[in-house]
Each structure stands twice: as structure tokens, then as C-alpha cells.
Backbone bond lengths (Angstrom), bond angles and torsions (degrees), N, CA, C in turn:
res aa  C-N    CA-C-N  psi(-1)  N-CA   C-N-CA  omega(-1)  CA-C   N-CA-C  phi
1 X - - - 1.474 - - 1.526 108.92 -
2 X 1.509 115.73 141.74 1.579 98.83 -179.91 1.108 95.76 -106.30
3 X 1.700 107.03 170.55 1.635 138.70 -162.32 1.298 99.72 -26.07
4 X 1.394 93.64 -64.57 1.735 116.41 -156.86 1.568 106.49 -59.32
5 X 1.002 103.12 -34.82 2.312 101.99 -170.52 1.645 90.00 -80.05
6 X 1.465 122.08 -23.59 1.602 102.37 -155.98 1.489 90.71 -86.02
7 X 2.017 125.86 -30.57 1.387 108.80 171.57 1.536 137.64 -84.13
8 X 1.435 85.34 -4.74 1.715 104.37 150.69 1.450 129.28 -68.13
9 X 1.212 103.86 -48.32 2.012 103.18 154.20 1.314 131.94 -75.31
10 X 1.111 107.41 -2.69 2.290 109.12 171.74 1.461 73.72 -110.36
11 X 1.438 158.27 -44.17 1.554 114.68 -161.52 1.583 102.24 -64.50
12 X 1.712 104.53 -45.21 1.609 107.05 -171.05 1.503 117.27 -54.89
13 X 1.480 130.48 -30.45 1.548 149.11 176.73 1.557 104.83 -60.55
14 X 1.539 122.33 -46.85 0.860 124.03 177.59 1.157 117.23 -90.30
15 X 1.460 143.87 -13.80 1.111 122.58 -175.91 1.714 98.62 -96.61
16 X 1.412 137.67 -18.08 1.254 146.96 127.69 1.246 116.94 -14.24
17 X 1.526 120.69 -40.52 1.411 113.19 -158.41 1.927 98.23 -111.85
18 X 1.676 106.16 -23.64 1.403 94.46 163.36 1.312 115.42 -60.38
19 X 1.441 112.38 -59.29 1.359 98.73 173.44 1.373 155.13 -37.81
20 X 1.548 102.89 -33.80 1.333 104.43 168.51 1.343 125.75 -87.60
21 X 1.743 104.73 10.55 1.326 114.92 154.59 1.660 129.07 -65.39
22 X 1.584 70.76 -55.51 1.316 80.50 -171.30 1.716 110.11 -64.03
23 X 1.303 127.10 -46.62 1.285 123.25 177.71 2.103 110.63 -34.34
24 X 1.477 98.15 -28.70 1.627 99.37 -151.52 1.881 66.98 -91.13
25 X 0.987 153.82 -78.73 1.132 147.47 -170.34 1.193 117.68 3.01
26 X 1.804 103.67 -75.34 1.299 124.10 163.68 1.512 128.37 -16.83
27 X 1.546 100.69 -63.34 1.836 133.04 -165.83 1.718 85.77 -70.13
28 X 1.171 129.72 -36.58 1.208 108.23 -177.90 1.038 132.29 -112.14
29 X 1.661 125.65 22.66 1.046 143.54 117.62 1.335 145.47 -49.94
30 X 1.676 107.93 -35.34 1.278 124.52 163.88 1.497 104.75 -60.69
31 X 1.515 112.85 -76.83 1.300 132.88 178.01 1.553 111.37 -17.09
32 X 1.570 116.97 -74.75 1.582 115.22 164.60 1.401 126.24 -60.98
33 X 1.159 130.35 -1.93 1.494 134.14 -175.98 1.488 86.20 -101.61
34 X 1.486 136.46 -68.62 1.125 113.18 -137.83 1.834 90.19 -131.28
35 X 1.006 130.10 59.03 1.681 149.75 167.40 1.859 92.37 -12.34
36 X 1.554 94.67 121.38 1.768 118.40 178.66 1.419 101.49 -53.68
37 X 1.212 102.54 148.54 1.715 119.51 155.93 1.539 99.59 -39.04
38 X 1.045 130.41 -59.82 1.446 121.10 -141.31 1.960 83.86 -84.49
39 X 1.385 138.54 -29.62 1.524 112.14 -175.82 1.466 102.98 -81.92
40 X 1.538 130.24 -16.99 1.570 115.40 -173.16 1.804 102.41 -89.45
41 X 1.645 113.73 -41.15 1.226 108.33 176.31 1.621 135.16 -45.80
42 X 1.253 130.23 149.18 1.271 126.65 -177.94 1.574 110.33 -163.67
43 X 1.467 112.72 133.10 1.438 133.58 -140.74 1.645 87.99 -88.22
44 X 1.705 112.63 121.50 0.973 113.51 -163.95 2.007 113.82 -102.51
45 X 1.359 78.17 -1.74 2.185 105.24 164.87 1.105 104.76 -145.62
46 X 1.653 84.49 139.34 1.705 93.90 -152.36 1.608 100.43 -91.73
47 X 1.457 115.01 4.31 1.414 110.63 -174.20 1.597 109.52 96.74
48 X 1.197 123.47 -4.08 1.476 107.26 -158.72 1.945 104.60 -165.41
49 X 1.211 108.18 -14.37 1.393 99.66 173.65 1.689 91.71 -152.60
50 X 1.643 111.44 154.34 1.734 121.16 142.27 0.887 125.33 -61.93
51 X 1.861 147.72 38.51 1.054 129.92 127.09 1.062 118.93 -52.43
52 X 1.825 110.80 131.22 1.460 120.29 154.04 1.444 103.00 129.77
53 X 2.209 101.19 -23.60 1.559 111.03 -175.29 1.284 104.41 -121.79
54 X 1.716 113.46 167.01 1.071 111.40 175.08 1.752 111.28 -147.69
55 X 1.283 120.23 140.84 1.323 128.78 -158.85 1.318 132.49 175.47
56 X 1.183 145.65 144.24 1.521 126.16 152.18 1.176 127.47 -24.50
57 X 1.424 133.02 66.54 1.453 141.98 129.40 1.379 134.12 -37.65
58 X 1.103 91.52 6.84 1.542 95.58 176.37 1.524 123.61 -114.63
59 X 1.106 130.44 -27.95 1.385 143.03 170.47 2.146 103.04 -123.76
60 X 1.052 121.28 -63.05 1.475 111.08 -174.29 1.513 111.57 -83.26
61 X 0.871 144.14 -20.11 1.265 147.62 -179.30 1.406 129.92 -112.22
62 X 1.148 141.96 94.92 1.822 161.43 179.75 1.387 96.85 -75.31
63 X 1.830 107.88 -176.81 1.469 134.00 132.91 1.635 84.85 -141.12
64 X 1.715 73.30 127.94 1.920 91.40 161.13 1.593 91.87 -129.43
65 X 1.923 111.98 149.51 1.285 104.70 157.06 1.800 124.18 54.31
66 X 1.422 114.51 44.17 1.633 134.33 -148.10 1.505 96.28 12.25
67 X 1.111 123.76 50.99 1.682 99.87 159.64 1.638 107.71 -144.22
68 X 1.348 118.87 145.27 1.401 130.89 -175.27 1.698 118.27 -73.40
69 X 1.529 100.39 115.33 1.415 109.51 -164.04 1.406 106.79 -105.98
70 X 1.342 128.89 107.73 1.775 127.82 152.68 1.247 109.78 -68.37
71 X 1.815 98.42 157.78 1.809 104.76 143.31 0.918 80.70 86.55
72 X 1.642 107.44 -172.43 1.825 141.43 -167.58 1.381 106.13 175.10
73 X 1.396 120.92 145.38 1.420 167.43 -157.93 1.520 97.92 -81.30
74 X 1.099 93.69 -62.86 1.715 101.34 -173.14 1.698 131.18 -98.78
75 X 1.780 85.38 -16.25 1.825 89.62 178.29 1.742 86.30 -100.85
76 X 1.833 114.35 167.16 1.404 122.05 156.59 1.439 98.37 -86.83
77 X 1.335 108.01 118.69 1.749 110.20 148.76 1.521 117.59 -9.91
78 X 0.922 150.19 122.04 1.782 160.26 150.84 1.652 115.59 -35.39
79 X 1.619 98.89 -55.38 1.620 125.92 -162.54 1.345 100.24 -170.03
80 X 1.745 103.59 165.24 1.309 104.88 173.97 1.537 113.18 -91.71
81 X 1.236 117.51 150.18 1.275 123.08 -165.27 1.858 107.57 -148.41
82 X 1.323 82.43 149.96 1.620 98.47 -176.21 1.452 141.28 -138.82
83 X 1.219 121.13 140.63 1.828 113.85 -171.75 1.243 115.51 -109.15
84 X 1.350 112.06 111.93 1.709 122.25 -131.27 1.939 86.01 -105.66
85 X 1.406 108.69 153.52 1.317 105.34 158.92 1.216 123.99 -74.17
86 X 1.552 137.43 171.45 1.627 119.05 -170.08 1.918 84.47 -110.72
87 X 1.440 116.92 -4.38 2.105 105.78 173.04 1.591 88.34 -129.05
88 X 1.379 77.56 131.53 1.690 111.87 152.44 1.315 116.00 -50.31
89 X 1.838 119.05 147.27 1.502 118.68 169.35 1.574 89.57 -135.34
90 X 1.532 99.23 164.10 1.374 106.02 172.38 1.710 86.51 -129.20
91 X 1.355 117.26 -129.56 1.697 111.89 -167.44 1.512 102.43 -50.44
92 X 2.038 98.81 154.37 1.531 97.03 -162.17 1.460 78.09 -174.08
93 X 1.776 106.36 158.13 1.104 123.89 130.91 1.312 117.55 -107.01
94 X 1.426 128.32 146.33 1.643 138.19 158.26 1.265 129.28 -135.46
95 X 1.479 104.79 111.35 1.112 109.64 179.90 1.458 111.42 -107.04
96 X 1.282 114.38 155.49 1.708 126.29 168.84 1.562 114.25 -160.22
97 X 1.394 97.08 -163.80 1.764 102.69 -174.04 1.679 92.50 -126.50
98 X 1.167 125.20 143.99 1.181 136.05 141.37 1.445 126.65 -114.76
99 X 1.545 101.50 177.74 1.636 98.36 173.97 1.891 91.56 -178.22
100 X 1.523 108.96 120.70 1.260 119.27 174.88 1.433 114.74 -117.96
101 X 1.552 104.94 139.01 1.239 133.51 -167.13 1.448 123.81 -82.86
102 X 1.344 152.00 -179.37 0.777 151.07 130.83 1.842 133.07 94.78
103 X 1.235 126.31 160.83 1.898 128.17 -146.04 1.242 86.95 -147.30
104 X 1.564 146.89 -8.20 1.815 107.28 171.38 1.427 103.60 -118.04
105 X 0.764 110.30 175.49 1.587 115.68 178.37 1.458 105.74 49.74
106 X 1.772 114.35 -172.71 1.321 129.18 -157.22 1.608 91.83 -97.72
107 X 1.811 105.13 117.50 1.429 118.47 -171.64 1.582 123.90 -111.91
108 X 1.299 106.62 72.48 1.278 120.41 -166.33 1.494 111.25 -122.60
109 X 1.600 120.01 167.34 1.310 130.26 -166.91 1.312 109.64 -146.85
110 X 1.234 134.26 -153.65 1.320 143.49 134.07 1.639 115.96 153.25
111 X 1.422 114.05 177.87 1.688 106.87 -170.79 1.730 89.14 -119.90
112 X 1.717 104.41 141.93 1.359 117.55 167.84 1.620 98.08 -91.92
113 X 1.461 96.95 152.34 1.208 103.31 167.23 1.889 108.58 -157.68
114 X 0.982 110.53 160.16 1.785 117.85 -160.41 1.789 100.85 44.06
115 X 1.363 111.86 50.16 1.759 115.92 166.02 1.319 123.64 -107.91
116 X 0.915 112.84 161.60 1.269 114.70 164.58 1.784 123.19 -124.24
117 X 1.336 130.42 171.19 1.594 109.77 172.50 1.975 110.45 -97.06
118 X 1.707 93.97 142.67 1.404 71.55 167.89 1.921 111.92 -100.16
119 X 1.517 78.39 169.34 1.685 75.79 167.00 1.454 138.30 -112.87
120 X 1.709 90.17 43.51 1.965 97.71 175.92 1.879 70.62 -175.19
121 X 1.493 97.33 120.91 1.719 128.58 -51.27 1.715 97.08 -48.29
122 X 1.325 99.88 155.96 1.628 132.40 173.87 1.433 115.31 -60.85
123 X 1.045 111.58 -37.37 1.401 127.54 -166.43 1.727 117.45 -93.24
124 X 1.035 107.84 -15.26 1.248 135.92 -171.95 2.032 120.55 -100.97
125 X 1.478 126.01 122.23 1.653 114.22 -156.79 1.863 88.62 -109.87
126 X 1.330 93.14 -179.89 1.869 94.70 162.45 1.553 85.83 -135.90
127 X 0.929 113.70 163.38 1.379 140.07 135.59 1.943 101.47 143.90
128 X 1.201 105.74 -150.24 1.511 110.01 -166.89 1.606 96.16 -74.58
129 X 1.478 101.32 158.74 1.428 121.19 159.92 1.468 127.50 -148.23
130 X 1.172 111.97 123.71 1.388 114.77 172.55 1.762 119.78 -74.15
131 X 1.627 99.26 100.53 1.900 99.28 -165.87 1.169 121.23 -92.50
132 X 1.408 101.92 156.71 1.528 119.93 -177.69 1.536 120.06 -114.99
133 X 1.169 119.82 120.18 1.756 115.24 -174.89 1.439 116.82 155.31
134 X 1.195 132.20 -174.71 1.620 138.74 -176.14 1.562 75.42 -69.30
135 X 1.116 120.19 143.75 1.564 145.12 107.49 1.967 82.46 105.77
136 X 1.151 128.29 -3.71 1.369 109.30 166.68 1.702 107.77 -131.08
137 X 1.556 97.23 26.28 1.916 79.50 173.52 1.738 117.04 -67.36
138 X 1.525 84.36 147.99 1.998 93.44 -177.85 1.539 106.48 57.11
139 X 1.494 125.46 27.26 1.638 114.87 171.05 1.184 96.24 -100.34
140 X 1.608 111.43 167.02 1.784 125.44 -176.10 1.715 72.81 -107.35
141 X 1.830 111.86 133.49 1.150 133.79 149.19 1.104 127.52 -113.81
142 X 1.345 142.48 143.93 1.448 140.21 -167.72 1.677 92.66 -108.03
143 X 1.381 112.92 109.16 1.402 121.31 167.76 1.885 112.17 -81.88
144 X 1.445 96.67 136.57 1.359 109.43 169.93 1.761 121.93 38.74
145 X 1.447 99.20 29.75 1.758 127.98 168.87 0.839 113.44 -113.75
146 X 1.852 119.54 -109.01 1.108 110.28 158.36 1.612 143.17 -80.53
147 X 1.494 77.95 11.11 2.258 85.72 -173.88 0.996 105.92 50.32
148 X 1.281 140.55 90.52 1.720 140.47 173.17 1.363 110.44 148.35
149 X 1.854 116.29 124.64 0.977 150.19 166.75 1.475 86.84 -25.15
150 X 1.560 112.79 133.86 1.676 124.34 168.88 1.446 93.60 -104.93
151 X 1.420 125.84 -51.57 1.244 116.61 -155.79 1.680 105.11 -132.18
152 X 1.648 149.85 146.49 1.562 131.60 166.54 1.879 95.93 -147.40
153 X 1.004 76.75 151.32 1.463 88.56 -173.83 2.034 118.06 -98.72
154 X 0.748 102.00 126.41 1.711 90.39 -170.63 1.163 120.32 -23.86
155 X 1.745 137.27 150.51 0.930 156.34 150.61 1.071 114.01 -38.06
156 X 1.355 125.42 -45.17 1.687 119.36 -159.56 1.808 88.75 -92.73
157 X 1.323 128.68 -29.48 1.745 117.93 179.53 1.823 103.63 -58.43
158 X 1.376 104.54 -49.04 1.220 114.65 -172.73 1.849 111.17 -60.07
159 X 0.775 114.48 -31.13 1.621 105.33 167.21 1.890 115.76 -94.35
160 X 0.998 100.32 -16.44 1.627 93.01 160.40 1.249 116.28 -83.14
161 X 1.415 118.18 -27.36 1.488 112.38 174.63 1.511 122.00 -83.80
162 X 1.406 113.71 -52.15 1.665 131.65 -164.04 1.629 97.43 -62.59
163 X 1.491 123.51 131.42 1.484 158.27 140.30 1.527 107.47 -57.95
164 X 1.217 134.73 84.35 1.399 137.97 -178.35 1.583 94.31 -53.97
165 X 1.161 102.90 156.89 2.085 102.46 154.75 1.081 94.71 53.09
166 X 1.361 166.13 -51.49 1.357 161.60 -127.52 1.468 104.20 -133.15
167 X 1.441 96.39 157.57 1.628 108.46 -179.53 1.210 120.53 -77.16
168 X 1.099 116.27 104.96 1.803 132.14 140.70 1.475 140.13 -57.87
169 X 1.418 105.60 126.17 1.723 110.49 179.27 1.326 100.73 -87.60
170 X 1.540 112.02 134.85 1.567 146.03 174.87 1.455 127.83 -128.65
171 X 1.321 100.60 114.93 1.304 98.42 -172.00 1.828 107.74 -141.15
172 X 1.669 104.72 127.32 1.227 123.66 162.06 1.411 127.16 -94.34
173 X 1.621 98.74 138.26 1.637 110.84 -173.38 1.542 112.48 -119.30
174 X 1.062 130.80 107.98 1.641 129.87 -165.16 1.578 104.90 -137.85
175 X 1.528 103.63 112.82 1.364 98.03 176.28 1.436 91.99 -162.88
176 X 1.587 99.40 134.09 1.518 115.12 170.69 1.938 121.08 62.54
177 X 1.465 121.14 20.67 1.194 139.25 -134.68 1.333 129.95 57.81
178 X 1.094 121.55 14.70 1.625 122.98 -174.17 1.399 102.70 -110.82
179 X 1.578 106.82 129.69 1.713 115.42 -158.72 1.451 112.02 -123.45
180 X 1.474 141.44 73.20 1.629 129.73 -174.71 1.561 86.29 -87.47
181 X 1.532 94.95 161.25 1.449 117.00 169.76 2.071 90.04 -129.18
182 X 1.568 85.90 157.30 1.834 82.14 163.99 1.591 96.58 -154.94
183 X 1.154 137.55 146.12 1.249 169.26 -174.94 1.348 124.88 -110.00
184 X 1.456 127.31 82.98 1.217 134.87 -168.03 1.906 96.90 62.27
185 X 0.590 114.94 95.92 1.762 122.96 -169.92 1.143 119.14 0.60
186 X 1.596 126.21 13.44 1.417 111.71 138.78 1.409 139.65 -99.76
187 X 1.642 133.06 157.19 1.353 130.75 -149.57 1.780 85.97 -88.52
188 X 1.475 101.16 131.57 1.345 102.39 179.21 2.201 84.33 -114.23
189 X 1.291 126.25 -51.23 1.357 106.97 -178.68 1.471 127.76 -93.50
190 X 0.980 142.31 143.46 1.394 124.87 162.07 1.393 126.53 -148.38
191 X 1.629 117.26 85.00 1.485 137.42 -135.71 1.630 88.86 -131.16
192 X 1.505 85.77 140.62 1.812 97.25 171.13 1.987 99.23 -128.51
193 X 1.668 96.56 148.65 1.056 97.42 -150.22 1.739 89.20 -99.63
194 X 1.643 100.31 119.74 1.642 106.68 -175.62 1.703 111.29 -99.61
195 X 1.608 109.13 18.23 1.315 94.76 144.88 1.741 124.15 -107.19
196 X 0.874 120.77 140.58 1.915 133.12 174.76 1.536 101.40 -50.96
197 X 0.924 130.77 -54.76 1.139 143.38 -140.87 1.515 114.14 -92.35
198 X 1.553 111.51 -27.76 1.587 104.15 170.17 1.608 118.13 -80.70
199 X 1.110 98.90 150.36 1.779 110.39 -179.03 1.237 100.64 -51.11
200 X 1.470 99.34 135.41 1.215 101.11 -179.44 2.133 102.99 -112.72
201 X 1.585 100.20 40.55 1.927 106.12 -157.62 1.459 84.01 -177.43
202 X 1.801 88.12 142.88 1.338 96.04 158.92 1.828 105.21 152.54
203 X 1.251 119.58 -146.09 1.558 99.38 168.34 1.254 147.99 -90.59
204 X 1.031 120.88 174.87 1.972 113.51 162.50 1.308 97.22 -102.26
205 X 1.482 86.62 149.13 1.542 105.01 173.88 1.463 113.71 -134.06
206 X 1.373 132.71 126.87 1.928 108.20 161.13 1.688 101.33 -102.58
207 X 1.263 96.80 148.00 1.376 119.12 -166.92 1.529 108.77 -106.05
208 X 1.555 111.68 137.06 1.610 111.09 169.29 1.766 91.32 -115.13
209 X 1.276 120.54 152.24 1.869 101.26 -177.50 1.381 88.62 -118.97
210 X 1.204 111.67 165.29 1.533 125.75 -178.97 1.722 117.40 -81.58
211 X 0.721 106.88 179.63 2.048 134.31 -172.28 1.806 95.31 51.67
212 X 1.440 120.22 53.31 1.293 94.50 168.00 1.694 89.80 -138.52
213 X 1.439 96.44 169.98 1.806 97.34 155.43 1.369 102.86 -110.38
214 X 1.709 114.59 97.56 1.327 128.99 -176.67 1.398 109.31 -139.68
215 X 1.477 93.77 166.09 1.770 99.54 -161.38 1.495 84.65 -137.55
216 X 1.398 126.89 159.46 1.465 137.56 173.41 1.587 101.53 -143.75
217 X 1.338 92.93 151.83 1.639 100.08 -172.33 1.434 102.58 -135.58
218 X 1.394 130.76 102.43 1.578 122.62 163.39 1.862 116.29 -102.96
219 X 1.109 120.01 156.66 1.460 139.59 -161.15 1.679 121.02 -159.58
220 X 0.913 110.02 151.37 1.523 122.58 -174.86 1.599 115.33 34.82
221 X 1.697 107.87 65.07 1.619 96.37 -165.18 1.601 90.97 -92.30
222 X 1.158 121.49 138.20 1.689 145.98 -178.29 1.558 110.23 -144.37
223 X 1.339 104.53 116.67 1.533 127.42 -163.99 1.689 92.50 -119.08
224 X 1.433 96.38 141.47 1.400 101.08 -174.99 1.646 88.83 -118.32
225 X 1.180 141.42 128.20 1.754 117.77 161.20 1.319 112.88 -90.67
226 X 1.140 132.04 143.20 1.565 142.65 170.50 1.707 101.07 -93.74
227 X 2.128 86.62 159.47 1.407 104.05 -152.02 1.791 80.28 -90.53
């Protein structure tokens, strides 16, 4: 090789190798400035027991297979009912998996979040919900407030996206009144809340809803809270 090509390949080696300094430089600047989902997140079911929730565990609520099962196949739901966290969040990410069951009656689900329970009926929360079912998958609903869809995302997204019978990734974004939902990792809502006055904190809930013979399945719930 002569002189000249061999200091043409250590300039090229090295300026190759600054670079991939510098790229890693970068990554670890980001990294300490702005800390991954996976170091702030933390699994808020542990897969294996109700610590942390609280609810009818005794007739509507199981763990099969680490994941939290409502409802039944063969009985109609009574009422809607829910397995509430025992701490409040205000800004958050949450992600999980669902997957809802069932052909008679009204077959719907969904997760509360900034709720609270009331106590007439007991069993029953208000505040927002991210829903699950014919005609409200991935919509923001306002339970036992204003009763009525705040936000829905087209029909035709919702069947290119939604996994019938099968498990779906769901994920809620709530911070400062600003509310996305996303559905298998795309944003199906993205609503800001233009009243002052609603809570903007409070609990999670997963929901089984009543008059159906339905079953709900949640898994891997991981809550990130924002500063």
C-alpha cells in the first residue's frame, strides 16, 4: 500500500471513530437529561396479587394468567363495576394490554382515570374514561359527569387498527388537561379539557360495564407519572 492510501485510511478510521463518539456522546446526554420510559415507569400489577387495588375480588374480579379478568361469559353483568387503585395520579403515562370478550348483551369496558368512586351507587366512579366496545373503542368518555363521549376517533381508523378477541396495546397520556389516547400505537384521541374546574387527579379504575355477558382482560399495566 503506498504512504498516501495508508494516511488516507487512519484519517478515514478516525474520523469514523470520532463520530461514533460523538453519536454515543449525544445518547448520553439525551439519556440523563430526559430519563427513558422504561427507568421512570413502574408496573402498577404485579401479575400475581391485588396489592395496590381495591374492589370486588370476590365474585367480579380474578387473576388468571398475570392478567386482571372482569365479567363472565355465561352470567350478564348486574352493574358496572370496577378495580380501583388504592393512590391517586394526576399527570401520567399508562400503558397496558387489553382484550374484551363476548356477543350478548352490551359489551363494553374501559379504564377511569382522574376518578373518583361515588357513593350512591358504590359501585359506580365519575370522571373520564378511556372506552372499550362497538361504537366507543379508543374514545375519551366522561363517566357519571357529563355522560357523553368528549372525544371518538373515526370509524374507519378504528377497524384498521382494533384486534377483535385479541390483545390490544392502550395507552393514556394526561398531563396538565391535555388528554391523547392511542390504540395499538396510534393516537386515536387528542382532547384538551376546556373546563377549569374538572379534576385534573385522582384514580384508575378498569371497568367491566353491566347488561352484557362479557369478560375483560387487562395485563402489563406500567404507569409512568410526569413531573
Amino acid at each position: 500500500m503506498e504512504r498516501s492510501d495508508c494516511i488516507l485510511a487512519r484519517n478515514s478510521y478516525f474520523s469514523s471513530m470520532k463520530y461514533i463518539y460523538f453519536l454515543l456522546g449525544v445518547l448520553v446526554l439525551i439519556t440523563t437529561a430526559n430519563p427513558s420510559y422504561s427507568q421512570l415507569a413502574k408496573k402498577i400489577f404485579d401479575g400475581k396479587s391485588f396489592r395496590g387495588w381495591e374492589g370486588d375480588t370476590t365474585h367480579t374480579w380474578r387473576i388468571e394468567d398475570e392478567a386482571l379478568v372482569g365479567g363472565s361469559l355465561t352470567e350478564t353483568v348486574p352493574h358496572n363495576d370496577f378495580l380501583v387503585t388504592t393512590q391517586p395520579y394526576a399527570d401520567f403515562v399508562l400503558r397496558l394490554k387489553f382484550k374484551l370478550l363476548g356477543d350478548e348483551g352490551f359489551i363494553n369496558a374501559g379504564i377511569q382515570f382522574h376518578s373518583q368512586r361515588l357513593d350512591d351507587p358504590p359501585y359506580e366512579m365519575i370522571g373520564y374514561q378511556a372506552d372499550l366496545g362497538k361504537d366507543y373503542w379508543a374514545s375519551l368518555y366522561d363517566e357519571s359527569r357529563r355522560r357523553k363521549t368528549l372525544a371518538a376517533p373515526d370509524s374507519t381508523l378504528v377497524d384498521k387498527l382494533l384486534k377483535p378477541n385479541e390483545w390490544n396495546d392502550y395507552e393514556i397520556r394526561a398531563q396538565d388537561g391535555h388528554i391523547q389516547l392511542f390504540l395499538n400505537g396510534e393516537r386515536t384521541v387528542d382532547y384538551t379539557e376546556p373546563d377549569k374546574d374538572i379534576p385534573q387527579s385522582g384514580y384508575i379504575g378498569l371497568q367491566i360495564h353491566g347488561d352484557g355477558k362479557a369478560q375483560v382482560y387487562y395485563k402489563d399495566i406500567v404507569l409512568e407519572e410526569l413531573p
